[in-house]
N, C-alpha and C positions, 0 to 999 in steps of 0.2 A: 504494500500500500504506500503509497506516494500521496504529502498535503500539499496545495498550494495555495499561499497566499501573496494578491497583489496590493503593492502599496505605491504610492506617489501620485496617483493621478488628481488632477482639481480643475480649476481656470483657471485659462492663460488667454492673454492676445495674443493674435496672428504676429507671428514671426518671433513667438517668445519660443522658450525651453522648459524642457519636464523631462525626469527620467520616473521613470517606472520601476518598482523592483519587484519580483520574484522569489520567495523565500519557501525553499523544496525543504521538507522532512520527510521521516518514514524511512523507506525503501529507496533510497536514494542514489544507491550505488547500481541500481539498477532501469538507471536512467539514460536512455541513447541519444536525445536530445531533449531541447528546448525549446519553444516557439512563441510567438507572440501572435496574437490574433485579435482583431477587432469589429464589431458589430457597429452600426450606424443603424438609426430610426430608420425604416422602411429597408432597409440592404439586409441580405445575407451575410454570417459573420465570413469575415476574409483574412485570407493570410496576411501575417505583417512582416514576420522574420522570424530566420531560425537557426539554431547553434547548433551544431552534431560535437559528438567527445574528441575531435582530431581539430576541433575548433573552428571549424571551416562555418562560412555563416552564408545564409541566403535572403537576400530581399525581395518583397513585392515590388513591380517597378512604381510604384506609385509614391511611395518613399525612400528609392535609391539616392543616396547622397545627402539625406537628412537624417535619417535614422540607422543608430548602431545597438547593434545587442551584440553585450559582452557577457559575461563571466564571473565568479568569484568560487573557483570549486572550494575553495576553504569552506565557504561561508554556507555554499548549497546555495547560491545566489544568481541570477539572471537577473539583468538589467535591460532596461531599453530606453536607451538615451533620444530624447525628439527634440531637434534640433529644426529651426524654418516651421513653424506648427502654421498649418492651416485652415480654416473653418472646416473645410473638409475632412479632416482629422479625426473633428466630434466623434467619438462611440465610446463604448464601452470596451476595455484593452483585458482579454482574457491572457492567462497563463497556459502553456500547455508544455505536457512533460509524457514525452514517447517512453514507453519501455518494450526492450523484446526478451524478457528471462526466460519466458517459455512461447509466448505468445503477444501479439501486439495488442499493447494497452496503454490507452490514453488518459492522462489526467489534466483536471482542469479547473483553474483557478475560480473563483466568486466575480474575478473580474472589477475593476477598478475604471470610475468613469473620467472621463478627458474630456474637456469641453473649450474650445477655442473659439472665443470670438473674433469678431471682426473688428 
């Protein structure tokens, strides 16, 4: 079993900054990656970005070059630094934590709201 909880998200203006964090317990060594995901009012939730254990990371292109997700395997921590926020941003930033020990399963965070004005 794998928990996750997300923290950081609030208001911000358009072109401000928010990092996100991610704080995994449990079963945590049985975690293959990380991902960040986000839901907007009327949209389906979408990919946002994602960390695998060789560190390698992947963006949506929709936030290539604003947004980074990093790391703290000390800590059992994922971050997701938003950097150029834009109204379009608004949702709700779920956590998500891959595991394949026996079988692939998904965990996921309560989610953490972001709201960017103009």
């Amino acid at each position: 079993q794998v928990q996750l909880v997300e923290s950081g998200g609030g208001l911000v203006q358009a072109g401000g900054s928010l990092k996100l964090s991610c704080a995994a317990s449990g079963s945590t060594f049985s975690i293959s990656a990380f991902a960040w995901y986000r839901q907007a009012p009327g949209k389906q939730r979408e990919f946002v970005a994602s960390i695998i254990t060789d560190g390698s990371t992947h963006y949506a292109d929709s936030v290539k070059g604003r947004f980074t997700i990093s790391r703290d395997n000390a800590k059992n921590t994922v971050y997701l630094q938003m950097n150029s926020l834009k109204p379009d941003d608004t949702a709700v930033y779920y956590c998500n934590a891959v595991s394949f020990s026996y079988s692939r399963r998904d965990y996921w965070g309560q989610g953490t709201q972001v709201t960017v004005s103009s």
